[in-house]
C-alpha positions as MATLAB code, in Angstrom:
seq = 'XXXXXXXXXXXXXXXXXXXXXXXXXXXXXXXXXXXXXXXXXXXXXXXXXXXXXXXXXXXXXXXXXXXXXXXXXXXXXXXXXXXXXXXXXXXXXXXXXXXXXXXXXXXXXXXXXXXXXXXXXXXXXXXXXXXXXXXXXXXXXXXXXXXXXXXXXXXXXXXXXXXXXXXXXXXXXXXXXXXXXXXXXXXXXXXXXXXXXXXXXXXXXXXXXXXXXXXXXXXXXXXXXXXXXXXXXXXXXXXXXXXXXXXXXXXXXXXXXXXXXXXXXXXXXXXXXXXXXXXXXXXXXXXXXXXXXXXXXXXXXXXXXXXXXXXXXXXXXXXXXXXXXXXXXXXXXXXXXXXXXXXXXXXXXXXXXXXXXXXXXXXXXXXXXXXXXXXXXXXXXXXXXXXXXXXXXXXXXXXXXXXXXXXXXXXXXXXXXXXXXXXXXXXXXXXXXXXXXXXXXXXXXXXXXXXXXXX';
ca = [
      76.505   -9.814   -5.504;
      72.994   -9.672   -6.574;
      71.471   -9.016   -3.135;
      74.491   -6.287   -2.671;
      73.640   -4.752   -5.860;
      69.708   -4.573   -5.170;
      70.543   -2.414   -1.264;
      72.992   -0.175   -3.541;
      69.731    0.287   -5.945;
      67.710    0.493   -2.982;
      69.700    3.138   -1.251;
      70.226    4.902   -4.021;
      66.662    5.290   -5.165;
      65.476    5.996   -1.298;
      68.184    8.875   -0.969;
      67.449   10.570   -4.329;
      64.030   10.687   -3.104;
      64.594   12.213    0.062;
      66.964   14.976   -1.876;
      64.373   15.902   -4.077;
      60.862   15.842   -2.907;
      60.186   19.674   -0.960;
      59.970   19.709    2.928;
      56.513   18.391    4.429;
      54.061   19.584    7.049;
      53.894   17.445    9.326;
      58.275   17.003    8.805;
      58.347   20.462   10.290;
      57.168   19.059   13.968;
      59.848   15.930   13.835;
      62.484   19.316   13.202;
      61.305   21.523   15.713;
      60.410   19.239   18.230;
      64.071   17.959   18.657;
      65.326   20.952   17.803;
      64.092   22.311   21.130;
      61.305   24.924   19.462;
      57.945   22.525   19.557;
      55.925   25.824   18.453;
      58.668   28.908   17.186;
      57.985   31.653   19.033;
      57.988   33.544   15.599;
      58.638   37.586   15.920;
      55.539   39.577   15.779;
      56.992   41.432   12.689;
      58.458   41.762    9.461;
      61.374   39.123    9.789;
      64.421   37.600    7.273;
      63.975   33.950    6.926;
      68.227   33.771    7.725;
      67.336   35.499   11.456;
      65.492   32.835   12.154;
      67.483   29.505   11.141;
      68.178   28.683   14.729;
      64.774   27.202   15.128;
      65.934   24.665   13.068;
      68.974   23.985   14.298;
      68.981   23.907   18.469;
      69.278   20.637   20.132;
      65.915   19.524   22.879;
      67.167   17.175   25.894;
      64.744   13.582   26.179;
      63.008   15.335   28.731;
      61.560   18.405   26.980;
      60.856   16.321   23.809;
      58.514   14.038   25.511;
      57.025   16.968   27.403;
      56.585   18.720   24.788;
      54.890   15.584   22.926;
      52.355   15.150   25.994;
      51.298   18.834   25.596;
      50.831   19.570   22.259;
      51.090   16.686   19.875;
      49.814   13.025   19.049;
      52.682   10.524   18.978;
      55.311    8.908   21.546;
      58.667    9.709   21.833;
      61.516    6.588   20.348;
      61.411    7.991   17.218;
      61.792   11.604   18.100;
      64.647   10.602   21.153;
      66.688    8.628   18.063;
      66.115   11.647   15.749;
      67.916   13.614   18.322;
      70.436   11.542   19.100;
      70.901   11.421   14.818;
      70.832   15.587   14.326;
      73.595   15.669   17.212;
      75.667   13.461   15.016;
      74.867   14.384   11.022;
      73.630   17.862   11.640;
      70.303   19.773   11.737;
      69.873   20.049    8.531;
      66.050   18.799    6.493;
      67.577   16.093    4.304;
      70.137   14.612    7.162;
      66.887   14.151    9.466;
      65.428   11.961    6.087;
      68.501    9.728    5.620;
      67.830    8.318    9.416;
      64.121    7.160    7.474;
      66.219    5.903    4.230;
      68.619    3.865    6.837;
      65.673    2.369    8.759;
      63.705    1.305    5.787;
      66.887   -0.168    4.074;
      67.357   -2.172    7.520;
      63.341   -2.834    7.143;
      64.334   -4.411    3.617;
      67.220   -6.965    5.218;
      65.105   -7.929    7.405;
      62.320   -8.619    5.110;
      64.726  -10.869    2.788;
      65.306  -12.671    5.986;
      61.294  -13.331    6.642;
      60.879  -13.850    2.616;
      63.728  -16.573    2.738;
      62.318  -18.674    5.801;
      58.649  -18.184    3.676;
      60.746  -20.068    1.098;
      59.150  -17.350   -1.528;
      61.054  -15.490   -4.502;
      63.209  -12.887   -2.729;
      63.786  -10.505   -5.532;
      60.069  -10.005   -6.096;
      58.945   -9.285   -2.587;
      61.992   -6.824   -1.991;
      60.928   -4.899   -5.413;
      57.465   -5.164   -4.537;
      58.042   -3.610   -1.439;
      60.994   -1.096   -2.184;
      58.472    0.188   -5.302;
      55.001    0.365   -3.084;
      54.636    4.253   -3.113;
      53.291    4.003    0.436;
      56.481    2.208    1.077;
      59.016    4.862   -0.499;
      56.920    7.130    0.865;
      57.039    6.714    4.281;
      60.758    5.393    4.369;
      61.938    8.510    3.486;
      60.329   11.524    5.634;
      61.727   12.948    8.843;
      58.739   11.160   10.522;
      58.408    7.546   12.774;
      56.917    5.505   10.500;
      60.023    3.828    9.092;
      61.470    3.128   12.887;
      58.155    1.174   13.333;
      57.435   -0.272   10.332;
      61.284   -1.700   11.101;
      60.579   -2.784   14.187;
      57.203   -4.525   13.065;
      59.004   -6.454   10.481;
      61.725   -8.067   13.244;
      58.695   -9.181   15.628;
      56.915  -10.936   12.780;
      60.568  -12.524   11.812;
      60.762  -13.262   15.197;
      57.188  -14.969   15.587;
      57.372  -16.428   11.853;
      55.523  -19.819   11.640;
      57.739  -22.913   11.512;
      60.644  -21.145   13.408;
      61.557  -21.233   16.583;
      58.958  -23.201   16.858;
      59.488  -23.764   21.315;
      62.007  -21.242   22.159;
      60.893  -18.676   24.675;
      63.670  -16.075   23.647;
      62.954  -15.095   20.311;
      58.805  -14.882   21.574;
      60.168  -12.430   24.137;
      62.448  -10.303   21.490;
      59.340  -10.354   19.103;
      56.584   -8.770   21.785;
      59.530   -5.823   22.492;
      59.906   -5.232   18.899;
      55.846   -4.658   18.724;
      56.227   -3.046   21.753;
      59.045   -0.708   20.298;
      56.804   -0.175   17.211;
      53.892    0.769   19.177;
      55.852    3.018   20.958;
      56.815    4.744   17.852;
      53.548    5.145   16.334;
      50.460    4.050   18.000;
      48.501    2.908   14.907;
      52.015   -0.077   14.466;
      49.511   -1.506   16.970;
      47.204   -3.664   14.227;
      49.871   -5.530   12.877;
      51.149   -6.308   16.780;
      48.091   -7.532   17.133;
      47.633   -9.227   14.304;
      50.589  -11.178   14.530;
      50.235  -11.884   18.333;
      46.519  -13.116   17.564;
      47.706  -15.056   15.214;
      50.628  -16.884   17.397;
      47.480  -17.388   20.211;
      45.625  -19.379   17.667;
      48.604  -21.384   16.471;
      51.117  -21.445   19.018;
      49.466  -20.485   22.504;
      52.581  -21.644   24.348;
      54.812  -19.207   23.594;
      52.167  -16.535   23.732;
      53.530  -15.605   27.654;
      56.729  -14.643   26.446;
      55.885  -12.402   23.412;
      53.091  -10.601   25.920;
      56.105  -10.286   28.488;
      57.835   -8.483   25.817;
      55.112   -6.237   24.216;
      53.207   -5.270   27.684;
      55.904   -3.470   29.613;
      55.716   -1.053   26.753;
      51.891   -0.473   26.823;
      51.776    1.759   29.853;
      54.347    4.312   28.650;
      52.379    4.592   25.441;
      49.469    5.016   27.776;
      50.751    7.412   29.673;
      51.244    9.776   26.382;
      48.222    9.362   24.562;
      46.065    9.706   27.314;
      47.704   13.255   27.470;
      47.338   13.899   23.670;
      43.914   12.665   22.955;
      42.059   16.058   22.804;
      45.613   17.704   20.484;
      44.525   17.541   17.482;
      40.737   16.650   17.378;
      39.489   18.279   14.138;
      42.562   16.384   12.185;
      39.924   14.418   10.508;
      36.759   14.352    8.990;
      33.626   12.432   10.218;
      33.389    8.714   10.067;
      30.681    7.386    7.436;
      31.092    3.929    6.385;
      30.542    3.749    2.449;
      32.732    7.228    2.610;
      35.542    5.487    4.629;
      35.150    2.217    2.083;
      35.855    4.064   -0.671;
      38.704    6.182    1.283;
      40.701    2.158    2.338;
      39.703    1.343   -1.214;
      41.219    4.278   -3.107;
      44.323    4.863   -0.413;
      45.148    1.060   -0.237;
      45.828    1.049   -4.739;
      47.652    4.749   -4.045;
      49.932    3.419   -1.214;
      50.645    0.132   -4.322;
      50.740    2.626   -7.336;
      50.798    5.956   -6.264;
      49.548    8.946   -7.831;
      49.110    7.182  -11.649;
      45.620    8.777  -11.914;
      47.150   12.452  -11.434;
      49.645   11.862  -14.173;
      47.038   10.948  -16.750;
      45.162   14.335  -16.798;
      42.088   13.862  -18.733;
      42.517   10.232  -18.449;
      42.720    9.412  -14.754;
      39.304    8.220  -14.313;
      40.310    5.571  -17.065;
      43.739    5.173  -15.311;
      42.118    4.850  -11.522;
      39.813    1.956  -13.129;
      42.794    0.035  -14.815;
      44.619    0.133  -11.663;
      41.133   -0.940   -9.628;
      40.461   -3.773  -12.536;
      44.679   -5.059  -12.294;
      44.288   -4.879   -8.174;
      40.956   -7.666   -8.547;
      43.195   -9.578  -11.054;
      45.856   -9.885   -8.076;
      43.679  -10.473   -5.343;
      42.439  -13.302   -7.372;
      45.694  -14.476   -8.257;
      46.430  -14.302   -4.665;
      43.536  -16.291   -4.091;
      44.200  -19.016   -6.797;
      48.013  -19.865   -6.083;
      48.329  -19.340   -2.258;
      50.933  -20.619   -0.841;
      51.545  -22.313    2.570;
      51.652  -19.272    4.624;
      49.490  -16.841    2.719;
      47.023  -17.214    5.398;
      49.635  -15.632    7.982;
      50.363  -12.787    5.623;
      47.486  -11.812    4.620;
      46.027  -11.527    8.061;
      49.025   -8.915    8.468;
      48.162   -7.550    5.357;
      44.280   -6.704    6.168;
      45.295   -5.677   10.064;
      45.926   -1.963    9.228;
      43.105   -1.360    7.111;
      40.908   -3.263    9.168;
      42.421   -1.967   12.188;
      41.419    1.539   10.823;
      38.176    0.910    9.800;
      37.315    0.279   13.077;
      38.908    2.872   14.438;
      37.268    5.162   12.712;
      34.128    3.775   13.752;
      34.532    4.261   17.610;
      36.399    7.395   17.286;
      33.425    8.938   14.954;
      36.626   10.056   12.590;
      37.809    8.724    9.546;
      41.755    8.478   10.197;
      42.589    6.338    6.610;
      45.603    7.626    5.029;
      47.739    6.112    2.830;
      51.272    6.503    5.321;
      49.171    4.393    7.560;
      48.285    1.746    5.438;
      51.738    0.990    4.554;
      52.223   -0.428    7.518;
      50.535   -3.426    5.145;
      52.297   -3.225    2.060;
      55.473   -5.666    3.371;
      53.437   -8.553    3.808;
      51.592   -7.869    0.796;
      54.814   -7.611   -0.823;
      54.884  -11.459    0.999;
      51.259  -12.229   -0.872;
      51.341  -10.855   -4.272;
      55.302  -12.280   -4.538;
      54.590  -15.979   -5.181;
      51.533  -15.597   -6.614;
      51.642  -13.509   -9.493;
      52.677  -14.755  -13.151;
      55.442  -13.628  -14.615;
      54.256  -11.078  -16.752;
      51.625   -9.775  -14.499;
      54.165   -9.118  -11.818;
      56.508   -7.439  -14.507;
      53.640   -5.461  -15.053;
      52.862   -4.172  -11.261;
      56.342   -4.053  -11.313;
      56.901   -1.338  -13.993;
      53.142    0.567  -12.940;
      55.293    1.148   -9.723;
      58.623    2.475  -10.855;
      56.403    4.886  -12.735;
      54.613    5.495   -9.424;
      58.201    6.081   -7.748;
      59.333    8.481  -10.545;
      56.192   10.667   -9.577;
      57.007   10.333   -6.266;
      60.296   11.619   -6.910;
      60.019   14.598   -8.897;
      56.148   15.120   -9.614;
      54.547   18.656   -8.133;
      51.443   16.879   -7.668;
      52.534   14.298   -5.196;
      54.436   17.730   -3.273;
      52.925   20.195   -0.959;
      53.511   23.579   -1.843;
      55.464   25.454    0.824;
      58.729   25.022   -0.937;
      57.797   25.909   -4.534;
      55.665   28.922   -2.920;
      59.119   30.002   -1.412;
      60.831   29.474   -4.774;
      57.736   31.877   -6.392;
      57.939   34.228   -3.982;
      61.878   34.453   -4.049;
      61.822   36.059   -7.316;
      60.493   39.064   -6.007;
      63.357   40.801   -4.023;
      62.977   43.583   -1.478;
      59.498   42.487   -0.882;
      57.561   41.883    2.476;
      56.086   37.810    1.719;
      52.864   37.646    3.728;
      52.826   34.126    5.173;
      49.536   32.229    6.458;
      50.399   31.116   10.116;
      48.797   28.189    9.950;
      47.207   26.500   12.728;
      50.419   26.354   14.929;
      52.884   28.375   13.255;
      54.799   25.156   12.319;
      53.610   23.139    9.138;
      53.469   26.206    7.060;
      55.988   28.396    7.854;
      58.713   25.862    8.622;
      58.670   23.732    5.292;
      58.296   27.531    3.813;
      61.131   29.601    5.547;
      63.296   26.316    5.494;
      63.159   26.471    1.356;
      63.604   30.720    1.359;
      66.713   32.577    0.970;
      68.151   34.448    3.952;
      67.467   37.414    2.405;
      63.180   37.031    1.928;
      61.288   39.151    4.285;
      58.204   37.797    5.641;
      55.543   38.615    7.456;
      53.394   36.060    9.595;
      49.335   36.410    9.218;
      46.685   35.176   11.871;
      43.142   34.820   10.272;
      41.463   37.983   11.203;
      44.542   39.833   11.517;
      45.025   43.059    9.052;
      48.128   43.675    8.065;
      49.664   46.814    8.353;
      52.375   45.876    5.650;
      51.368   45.356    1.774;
      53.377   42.692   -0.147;
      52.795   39.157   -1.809;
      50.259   36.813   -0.362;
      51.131   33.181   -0.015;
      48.029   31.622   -0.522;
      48.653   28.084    1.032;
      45.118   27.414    1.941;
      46.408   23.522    3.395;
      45.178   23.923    6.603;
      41.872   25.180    8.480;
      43.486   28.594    9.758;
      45.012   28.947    6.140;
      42.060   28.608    4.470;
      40.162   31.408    6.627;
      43.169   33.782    5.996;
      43.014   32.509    2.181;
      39.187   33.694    1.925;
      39.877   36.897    4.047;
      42.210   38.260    1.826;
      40.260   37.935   -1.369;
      43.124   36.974   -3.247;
      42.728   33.244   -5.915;
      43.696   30.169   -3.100;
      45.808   27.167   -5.057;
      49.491   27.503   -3.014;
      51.118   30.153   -5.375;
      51.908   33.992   -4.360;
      50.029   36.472   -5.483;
      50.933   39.822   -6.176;
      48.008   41.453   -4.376;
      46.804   43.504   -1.385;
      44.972   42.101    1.482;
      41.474   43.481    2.297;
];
């Protein structure tokens, strides 16, 4: 009863989420992509948000979603092909494309009980410590592939788990197509595949055949696509310096634990940020101080992702840390912190990240600002909305238009462009193009509209 109540908690906490946070950038591609409009073909004039719903809502075959992926974005296809499959089913609609993320990460957590239970660790703790990592919530609920791979990275490290199937072939084989899977999801599931496979070459090299036999045959496919993307999106990041991208794993790695604490403290967040850094050392040396048998195994899974960053980063000459990314670790530090922290310390992380979770939930400051600057800008009827374009006409305008009534008329602006039409300016300067229109116009940048004329 206990376990059923905590996936009823679980669910209920992921779902709420996913109602209330506003759409995402990035959301908008997973949407258009499989809705068969990879870049809307957006009319050249003033438009009503309602004429243009259908680019939400059509439905892309397997063929034109991966084509569309090889030509103008930067991730493989299972996630997107299983979205599609899910909108045919549920409906088109934002928060329907979210609940696949809330059903994935709720498998993510059954399996994890499963991994924590053969670890012989406290269950309760490490599915709490996981369900309440912000990264964790985070990226479990948003119309994008991480929770499909972070699922499938948890089964191959079931699979693989020290002191089980300790000479059976099968489960070595099931394990390298789950990494396989994951990879094939989202390239950067790749450290942790690594990781774990490493790790069953240094301690089990026998069955190391079988979980490459697995993970391989997925390699080339994933090949195949990024070799076709790697040029997309190439100013997505800023330049790689080493102390910068230290103190980018250091700062991302306590937000993706506790969240955005620091921005709820106002004038106290530099005090905040240094409790949180000072209680993350006490941890780590907790950790360090009551290890338990296979602490070594997790916490090489644990340090893949940022590691496996780092380094990326340093051949790429990019800095590509973000906190999504590093959640990829937070399960098996979930695994770590779980049997090593006193009671009252872990009550303590414990309630630091429900308070985390309640920011994630409802706090503007966690929230991009499309869907609040259509809720501004709605209470201005009759009046043209002049809408940055964006880069590609998709993370602005479709987390935008998708939280607009019918009724708004808008107007699409390309930096450089004069408009012919005077109304409100949306000044979502969250992009490079946006930020170019957002200085052309001369109107104050920040994500609200402004009731002034464009130069």
């Amino acid at each position: 009863m206990r376990l059923i109540g905590f996936f009823v908690l679980a669910g209920v906490v992921l779902t709420a989420i996913a109602w209330l946070r506003a759409p995402e950038y990035d959301e908008a591609y997973s949407l258009f992509l499989t809705a068969g409009h990879a870049r809307p073909a957006w009319p050249q004039g003033v438009f009503t948000a309602g004429s243009v719903r259908y680019f939400y809502a059509g439905h892309a075959g397997f063929a034109q979603i991966a084509h569309d992926l090889r030509t103008g974005d930067v991730h493989p296809p299972l996630y997107f092909w299983v979205l599609k499959i899910w909108r045919g089913i549920v409906g088109p609609s934002w928060f329907a494309a979210r609940l696949l993320s809330v059903l994935f990460t709720l498998a993510g957590l059954l399996l994890l009980r499963r991994l924590a239970m053969a670890a012989e660790v406290p269950l309760y703790p490490v599915l709490l410590l996981a369900l309440l990592s912000y990264g964790f919530a985070y990226t479990g609920i948003i119309a994008r592939g991480f929770a499909l791979a972070q699922l499938c990275n948890i089964a191959g490290v079931g699979l693989l788990f020290p002191d089980t199937h300790e000479k059976r072939w099968p489960p070595a084989l099931a394990a390298g197509a789950a990494f396989g899977a994951a990879c094939f999801t989202n390239y950067l599931a790749v450290f942790t595949a690594v990781a774990a496979l490493s790790w069953l070459l240094l301690t089990r090299p026998r069955l190391l055949p079988a979980a490459l036999a697995g993970f391989l045959p997925f390699m080339p496919a994933c090949a195949w696509f990024f070799l076709a993307q790697r040029q997309s999106r190439t100013g997505q990041f800023e330049a790689f310096s080493p102390p910068h991208a230290l103190a980018l794993l250091a700062k991302d790695s306590g937000a993706a634990l506790f969240g955005g604490l620091p921005l709820y403290a106002g004038r106290f967040s530099a005090a905040v940020a240094l409790a949180l850094a000072v209680l993350s050392v006490i941890c780590l040396v907790c950790v360090l101080r009551r290890r338990h048998a296979h602490a070594p195994f997790f916490a090489w899974l644990a340090f893949a992702t940022p590691c496996g960053l780092f380094m990326l980063g340093l051949l790429c000459g990019n800095t590509p840390i973000e906190i999504r990314y590093l959640a990829f670790s937070l399960p098996y530090l979930a695994l770590l912190l779980a049997p090593a922290l006193p009671r009252l310390l872990l009550v303590c992380v414990l309630a630091l990240q429900m308070v985390a979770i309640l920011g994630l939930a409802i706090a503007p400051a966690t929230m991009q600002p499309q869907a609040a600057a259509a809720r501004a800008a709605a209470v201005f009827p009759n009046t043209v909305v002049l809408l940055p374009f964006g880069n590609d006409g998709v993370g602005i305008p479709g987390p935008f238009i998708a939280a607009a009534p019918d009724d708004m008329r808008i107007l699409l602006l390309h930096p450089g462009a004069a408009p012919h039409t005077q109304g409100l300016v949306v000044t979502l300067a969250i992009d490079h193009s946006s930020r170019v229109l957002a200085a052309q116009t001369g109107c104050p940048s920040g994500g609200l509209v402004v009731a002034c004329r464009p130069r």
